[in-house]
N, C-alpha and C positions, 0 to 999 in steps of 0.2 A: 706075811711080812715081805718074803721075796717079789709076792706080786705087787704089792703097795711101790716097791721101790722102782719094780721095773715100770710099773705106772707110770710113776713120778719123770723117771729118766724117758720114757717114751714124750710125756708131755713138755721136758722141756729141751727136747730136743725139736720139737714142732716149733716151739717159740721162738728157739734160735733161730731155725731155719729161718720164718713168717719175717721175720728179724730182719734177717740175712737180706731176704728178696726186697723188701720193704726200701732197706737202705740203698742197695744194687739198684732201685729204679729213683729214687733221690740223687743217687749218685752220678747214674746216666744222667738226669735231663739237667743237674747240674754241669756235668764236665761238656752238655750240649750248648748250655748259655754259655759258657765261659769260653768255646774256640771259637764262636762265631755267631752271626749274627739270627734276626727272629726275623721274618717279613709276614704280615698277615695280609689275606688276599681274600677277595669273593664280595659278597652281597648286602643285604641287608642283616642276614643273621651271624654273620660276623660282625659287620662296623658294630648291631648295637641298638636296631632302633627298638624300642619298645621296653628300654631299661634304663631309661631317662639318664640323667648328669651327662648330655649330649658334649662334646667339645667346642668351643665354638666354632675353633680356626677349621675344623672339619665343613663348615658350609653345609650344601644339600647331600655330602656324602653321608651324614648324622650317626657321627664316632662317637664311642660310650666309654669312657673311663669303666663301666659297668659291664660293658662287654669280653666275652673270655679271653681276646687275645690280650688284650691292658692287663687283665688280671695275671695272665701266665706272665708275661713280660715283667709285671710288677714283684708277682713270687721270685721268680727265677733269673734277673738281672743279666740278661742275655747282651751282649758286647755291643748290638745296634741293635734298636727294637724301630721297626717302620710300618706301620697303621695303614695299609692301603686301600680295606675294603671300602665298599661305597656302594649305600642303600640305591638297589633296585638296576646294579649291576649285573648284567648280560655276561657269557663268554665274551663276546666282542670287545666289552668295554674291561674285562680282563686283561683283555691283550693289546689292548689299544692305552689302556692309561696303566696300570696296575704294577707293571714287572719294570721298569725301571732302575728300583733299587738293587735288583737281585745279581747277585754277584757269587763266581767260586767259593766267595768267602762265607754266606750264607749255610748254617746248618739247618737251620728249619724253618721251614714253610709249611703257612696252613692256610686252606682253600675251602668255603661252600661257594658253589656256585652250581647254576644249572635249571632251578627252581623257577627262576623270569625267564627264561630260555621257553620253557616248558610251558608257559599260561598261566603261571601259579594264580595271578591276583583274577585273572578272570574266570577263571575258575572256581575261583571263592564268588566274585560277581552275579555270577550265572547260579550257582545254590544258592545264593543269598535270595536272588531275586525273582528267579522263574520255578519252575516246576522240578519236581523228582525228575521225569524223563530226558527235562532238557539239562538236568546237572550231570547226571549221567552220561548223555550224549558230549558233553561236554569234559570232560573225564577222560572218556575213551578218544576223544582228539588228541588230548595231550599223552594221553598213553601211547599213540601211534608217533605221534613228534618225537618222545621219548623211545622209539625202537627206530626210527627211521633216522631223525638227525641228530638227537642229541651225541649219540656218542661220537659224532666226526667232529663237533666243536669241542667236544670234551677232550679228545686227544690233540687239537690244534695248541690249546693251551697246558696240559698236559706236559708237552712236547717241547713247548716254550719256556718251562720253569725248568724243565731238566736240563736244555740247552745253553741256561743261564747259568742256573744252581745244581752241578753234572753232583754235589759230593752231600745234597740236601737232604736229610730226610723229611718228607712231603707228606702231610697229614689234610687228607678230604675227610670234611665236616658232610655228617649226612642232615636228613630234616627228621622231626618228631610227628608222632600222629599225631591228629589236633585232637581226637575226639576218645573220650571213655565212652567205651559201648557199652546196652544193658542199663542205661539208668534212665530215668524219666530228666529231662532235659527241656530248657526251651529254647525254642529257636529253628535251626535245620529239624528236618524229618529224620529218625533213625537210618532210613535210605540214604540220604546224603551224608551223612554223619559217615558210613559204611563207605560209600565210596569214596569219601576224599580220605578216609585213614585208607582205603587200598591205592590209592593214586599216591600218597606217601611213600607205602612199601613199594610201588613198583620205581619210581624215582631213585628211592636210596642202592633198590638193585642192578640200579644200571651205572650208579654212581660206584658202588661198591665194585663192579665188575672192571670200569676202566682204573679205575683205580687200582686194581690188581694188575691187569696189566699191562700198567704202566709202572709195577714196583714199588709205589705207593703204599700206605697206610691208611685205611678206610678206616674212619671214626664215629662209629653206629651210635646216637645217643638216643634210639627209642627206649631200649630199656631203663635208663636215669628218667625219660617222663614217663614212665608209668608209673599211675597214678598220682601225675601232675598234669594230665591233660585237661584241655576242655571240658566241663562236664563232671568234673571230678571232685569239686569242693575243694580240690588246695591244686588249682591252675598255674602253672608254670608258662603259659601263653595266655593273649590278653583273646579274647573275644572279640567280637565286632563293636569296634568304638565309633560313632560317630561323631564325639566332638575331637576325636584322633585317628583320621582314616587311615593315615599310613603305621600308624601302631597296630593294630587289628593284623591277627594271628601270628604275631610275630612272641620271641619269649621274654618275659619278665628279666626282669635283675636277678631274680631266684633261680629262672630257667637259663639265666648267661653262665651262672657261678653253680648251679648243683644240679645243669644238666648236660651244658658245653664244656664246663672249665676241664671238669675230671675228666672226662671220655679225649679230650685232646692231651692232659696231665698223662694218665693210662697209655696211650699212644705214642708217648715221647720215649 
């Protein structure tokens, strides 16, 4: 009987607790909407593209109501919500049209970029179209861009959100591997499959790395696609479309909301 009870009292003091924290992080990212403002920044996998219900007034930037930062903004009624990612944005073009809005008053910013920096689309080009060797060869380019220049534009802007928004907390979106390895699959060869999920992880490591320090919040969402990858039977990224070239490898509506939304929710 004693043990029964202390059972009991052991389990629901766990509850409390689980409780406790659960509320603490509602609580946070609520009292974060409420003193100040949201700015969303970065690329194509933040505006959105590939999860259709496009905005219009967005033009060729292709903002998604369906994408994670709409949906946080939408949850969480943050005091100014301002949308400024835009498909197939560069560092440069970060810093050249992007921060604007960003003011003292800004509590949270959230950033992918780095991806078109890096070669992303031609790199998919190059597997898609030529050989293992030459996808490969093609990989290890951008793997060398990404140890040699990425991280000096990465701090250029970096540097520029903080000098804007000194009181922000700043959330870097990483990317997802495209590919479940191990299954039969058609399309790329398990070789390219292999390398583009490693050209993945060495991107999000370098993204993870400034981002540390620079004080940042790095927001890994490989774990939420596994086993929503490529190849995988419940895909949370679109595959090679050709009658939608710029959709292709980008994430679903499903992958905006249950593989971005929470890993940036979690982060707040």
């Amino acid at each position: 009987m004693r043990r029964s009870r202390f059972t009991a009292y052991v389990t629901s003091l766990l509850l409390a607790t689980a409780s406790a924290l659960t509320g603490a992080t509602m609580a946070q990212a609520s009292q974060l909407a409420a003193t100040g403002g949201y700015v969303a920044l970065g690329d194509s996998y933040s505006s959105g593209v590939g999860a259709g219900s496009k905005i219009s007034s967005s033009g060729s930037c292709d903002r998604s109501t369906k994408a994670y930062p709409y949906l946080w903004a939408a949850a969480h009624s943050p005091s100014t919500f301002d949308f400024k990612a835009c498909s197939g944005a560069r560092t440069g073009d970060v810093l050249a049209n992007q921060l604007g809005t960003l003011s003292t008053s800004t509590a949270l910013v959230s950033i992918s970029v780095g991806g078109n920096d890096a070669g992303f689309s031609d790199v998919m080009t190059t597997c898609v179209l030529q050989s293992d060797s030459a996808c490969l060869s093609r990989i290890a380019t951008a793997k060398a861009y990404v140890d040699s220049t990425l991280p000096g534009l990465l701090d250029k802007v970096y540097s520029a959100i903080s000098a804007k928004s000194p009181s922000a907390h700043v959330v870097v979106l990483g990317y997802p591997r495209f590919y479940k390895l191990g299954t039969t699959c058609l399309g790329l060869s398990a070789t390219k499959r292999s390398g583009i999920n490693g050209a993945a992880d060495y991107l999000d490591a370098a993204l993870a790395k400034r981002a540390a320090d620079h004080g940042f919040t790095f927001g890994d969402v490989r774990t939420k696609f596994t086993g929503h990858e490529i190849c995988s039977g419940s895909s949370w990224l679109h595959s090679l479309n050709l009658l939608s070239i710029t959709e292709s490898y980008h994430p679903t509506a499903a992958g905006q909301s249950g593989g971005y939304l929470p890993v940036l929710t979690g982060a707040v």
